[in-house]
Structure formats: structure tokens, C-alpha cells
N, C-alpha and C positions, 0 to 999 in steps of 0.2 A: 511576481510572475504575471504573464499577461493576460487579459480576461480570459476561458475557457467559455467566451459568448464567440466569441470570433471563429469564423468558419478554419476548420482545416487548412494545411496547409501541407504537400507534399505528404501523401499519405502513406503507412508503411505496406508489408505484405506478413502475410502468414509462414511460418517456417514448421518445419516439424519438430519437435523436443525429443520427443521418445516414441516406440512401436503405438502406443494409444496418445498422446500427446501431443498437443502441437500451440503456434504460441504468433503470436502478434509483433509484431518489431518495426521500430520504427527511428531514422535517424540514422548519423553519421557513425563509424564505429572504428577506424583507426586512430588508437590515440583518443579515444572520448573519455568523456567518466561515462558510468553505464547505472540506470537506474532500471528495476525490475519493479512494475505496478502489478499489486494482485487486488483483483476484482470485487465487486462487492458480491452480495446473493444472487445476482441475475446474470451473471455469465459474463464473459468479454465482448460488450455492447458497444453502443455508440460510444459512451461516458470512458470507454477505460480505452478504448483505441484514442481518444480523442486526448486525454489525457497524454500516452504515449507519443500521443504527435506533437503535442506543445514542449513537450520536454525535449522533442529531438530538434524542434524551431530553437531552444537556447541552445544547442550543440553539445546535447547527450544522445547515448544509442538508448533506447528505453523498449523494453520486452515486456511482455503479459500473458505470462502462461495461461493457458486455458485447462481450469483444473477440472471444467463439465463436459472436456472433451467433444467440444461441438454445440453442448446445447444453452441459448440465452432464453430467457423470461421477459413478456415484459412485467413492467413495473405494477400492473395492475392484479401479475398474479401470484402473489404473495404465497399461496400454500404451495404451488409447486415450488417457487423459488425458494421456501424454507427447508421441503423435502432434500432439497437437492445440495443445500448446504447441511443438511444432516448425515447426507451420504458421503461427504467428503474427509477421508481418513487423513488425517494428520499424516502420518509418514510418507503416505503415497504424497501425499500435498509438496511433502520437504521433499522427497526423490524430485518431483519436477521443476520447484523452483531451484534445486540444487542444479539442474539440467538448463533452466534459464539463465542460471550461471554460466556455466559450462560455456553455452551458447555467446554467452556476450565476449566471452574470453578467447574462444577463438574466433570471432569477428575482427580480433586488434582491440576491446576495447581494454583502458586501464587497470591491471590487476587489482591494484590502488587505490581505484575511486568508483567503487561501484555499493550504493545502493537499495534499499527496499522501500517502497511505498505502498500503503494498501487501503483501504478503504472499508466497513464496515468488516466482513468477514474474513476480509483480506486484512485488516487491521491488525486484527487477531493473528492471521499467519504473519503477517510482519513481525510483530513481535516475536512470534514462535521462530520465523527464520530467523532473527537476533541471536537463540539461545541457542539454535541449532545448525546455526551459520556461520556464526558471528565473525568468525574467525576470517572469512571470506570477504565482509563486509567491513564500510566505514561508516556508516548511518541505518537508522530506520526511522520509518516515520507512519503510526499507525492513525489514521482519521477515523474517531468514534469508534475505534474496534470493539466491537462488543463479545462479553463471555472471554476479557483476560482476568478479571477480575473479579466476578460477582460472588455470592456466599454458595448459589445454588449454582449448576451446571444449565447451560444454555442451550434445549435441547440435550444432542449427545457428543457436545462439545463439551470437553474436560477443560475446566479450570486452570489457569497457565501460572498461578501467582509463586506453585512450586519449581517453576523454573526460572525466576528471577538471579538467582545465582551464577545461571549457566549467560546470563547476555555477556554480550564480549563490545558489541560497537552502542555508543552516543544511540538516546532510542527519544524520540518526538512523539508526544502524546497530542493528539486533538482532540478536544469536546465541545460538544455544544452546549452552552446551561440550561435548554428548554428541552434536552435528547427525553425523552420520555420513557426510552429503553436503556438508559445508561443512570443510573442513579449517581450522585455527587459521593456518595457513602463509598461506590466503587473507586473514585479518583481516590479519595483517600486512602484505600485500602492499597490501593496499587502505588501511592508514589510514599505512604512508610514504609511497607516491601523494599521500595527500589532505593530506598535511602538507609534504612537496617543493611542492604545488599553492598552500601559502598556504588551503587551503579550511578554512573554519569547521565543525567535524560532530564526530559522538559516537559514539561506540563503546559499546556494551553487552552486556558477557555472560555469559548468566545460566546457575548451575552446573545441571549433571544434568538439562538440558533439552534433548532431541531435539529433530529436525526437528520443525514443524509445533508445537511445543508451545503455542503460543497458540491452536490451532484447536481449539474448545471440543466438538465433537460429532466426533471421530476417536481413535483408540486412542493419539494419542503426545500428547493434551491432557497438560498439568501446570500443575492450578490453583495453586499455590503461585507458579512462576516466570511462568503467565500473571499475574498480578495485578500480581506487583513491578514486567514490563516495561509494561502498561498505563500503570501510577505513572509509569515513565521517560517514556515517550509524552506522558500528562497535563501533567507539569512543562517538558516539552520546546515541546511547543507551546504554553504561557501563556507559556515564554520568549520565545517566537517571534511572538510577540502574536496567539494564535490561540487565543481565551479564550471559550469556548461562555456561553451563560445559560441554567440549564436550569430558572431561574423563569421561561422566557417559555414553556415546555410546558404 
């Protein structure tokens, strides 16, 4: 995928999801495959529209629910932005990217080829829309989600390792080997889970990259290991049959 240094391109618009929800879109949507980005702790920022824009430059429709309903953080403020990822209730979370759904589908895009990608806290719900989606989806692909796995609960974020049975679609794991919130003990734990479960998924992880190291405008970016994990991403979802056109931009 192409660097996420590079400025915008053709940027999307805001749509509404639900009476409190509403959601970022971005890209071609007759006939696309369709990917849904969910956010890290700090809201649908620069990082996660930008994201959705590069995705619709290779010729996917790409959506970003906004599950803070309005409100972003920046990066510097950590206690709110954790508050706020405490406040977010898992099913409310699944009603609206189920509604992201919804959304892509009657745009025109692909029944067939549609997608989850998430990032940090989104990671986690990536995963969880697997188990709770699955059936909807062809791929996911979680970057450092933290609290799917750990022994303790992550804040008041419950532990997802008992719904490994329920995933339905191919699920992409990213980590960093420097994550300082993501112990190596976790990888483990998560992909015996996923291999006891019979589940098809990938493990990837990439040396001397912190937390957050894909997020291109924060101080723990590392373009080196962001580019190679994009690669992983890229090859994962043409495996998955989720193959953008980015001559139809």
C-alpha cells in the first residue's frame, strides 16, 4: 500500500449511521469491495479519515464509524481518551459498525468483499466484529488491538479469547515486538486459542516497533515497519478476495 506520508487525496464526506451515529466514507462504492476502519482511542481523526482515503485511492468504498459520536482527542490526552474508550459498550459498538455495514451495501458496494480493519481499540472490535459479523464479512485485520487477549481485563473491556469459536472470516493479527502494552505472552495465548479453535488467521510481528507504530502523525510512527505491515495487509486481503482498482480513481 502506498506510504500514508502522502497528502490526501479526494477526500471523503461525513454520512449519518444511526439517530446518535454517524460515520466518515470515503471512495468509489458501485461494485467496489468495501472496507470499514475502526478507530483507535482518540476518535475519527486525521489518522483514521486518512486511512479511509488511501483505501478509496486503490478502489475501495472505506467507512469509519464514529463510535465517540463527535468527539476526537488529541494524542496528548491520554486520560480522556482512555475514559472514553471505557465508555464504549461493545454491542452499541457492534449495532453501529453492523450500520457501517448496512451503509456500504446499499451504496452498491460488493456483498462479497467487504472487510474490517481497526487499529488499537478498534482492533479489538475488529476482532469482536469477526465473531459477531462474521458471517457478513471476508477478512479482518486487527493492528495491536489491545485487551483481546490479556489474562487481566483492560480497564472495562472484557476479554474476547471466549469468542474465538464464534469468528467466521480469515482474521490478521499485527504487533509490534517493542508494544509495551501488548505482552508477547498475549500473542501466544491468542493464536493457541485460534489454532485449538480450528480458525484460519495470521500472526505478524514486526521487530522494534512500539505501540501505535502504524499511526503516521504520532511520535511512536515507524515508517520502515509501517510499510512492511501495510504489505502484510495488502497481500492478506487480495488473499481474501478483497482486491481494490485503483484505475477506477
Amino acid at each position: 500500500m502506498e506510504s500514508f506520508m502522502q497528502a490526501n487525496r479526494d477526500p471523503g464526506r461525513t454520512i449519518k449511521l444511526t439517530d446518535q451515529a454517524s460515520a466518515y466514507q470515503s471512495g468509489p462504492a458501485r461494485a467496489a469491495p468495501g472496507i470499514v476502519v475502526i478507530q483507535e482511542a482518540f476518535g475519527v481523526n486525521a489518522f483514521v479519515k486518512a486511512t479511509c482515503d488511501r483505501f478509496a485511492a486503490r478502489g475501495y468504498c472505506a467507512i469509519a464509524p464514529d463510535y465517540y459520536h463527535g468527539r476526537t482527542f488529541d494524542y496528548a490526552d491520554r486520560e480522556h481518551a482512555i475514559a472514553a474508550v471505557n465508555d464504549v459498550d461493545d454491542e452499541v459498538a457492534m449495532r453501529e459498525t453492523s450500520a457501517a455495514v448496512d451503509a456500504l451495501v446499499a451504496d452498491g458496494v460488493r456483498r462479497d468483499a467487504i472487510g474490517v480493519v481497526g487499529f488499537c481499540m478498534g482492533g479489538r472490535l475488529a476482532f469482536l466484529a469477526n465473531a459477531t459479523l462474521g458471517a457478513r464479512l471476508v477478512a479482518t485485520v486487527s493492528f495491536y488491538g489491545g485487551g483481546i487477549a490479556p489474562v487481566e481485563p483492560k480497564g472495562r473491556r472484557k476479554p474476547l479469547l471466549d469468542r474465538v469459536p464464534m469468528l467466521v472470516a480469515p482474521a490478521l493479527l499485527i504487533y509490534g515486538a517493542k508494544d509495551a502494552s501488548i505482552a508477547s505472552e498475549e500473542h501466544a495465548r491468542l493464536a493457541r486459542a485460534l489454532g485449538d479453535a480450528n480458525k484460519r488467521y495470521t500472526m505478524a510481528v514486526f521487530a522494534d516497533a512500539p505501540h501505535a507504530f502504524a499511526t503516521f502523525d504520532r511520535e511512536s510512527f515507524r515508517k520502515e515497519a509501517a510499510d512492511d505491515a501495510w504489505r502484510t495487509v495488502d497481500a492478506f486481503l487480495a488473499g481474501c478476495g478483497l482486491i481494490g482498482s485503483p484505475e477506477s480513481r
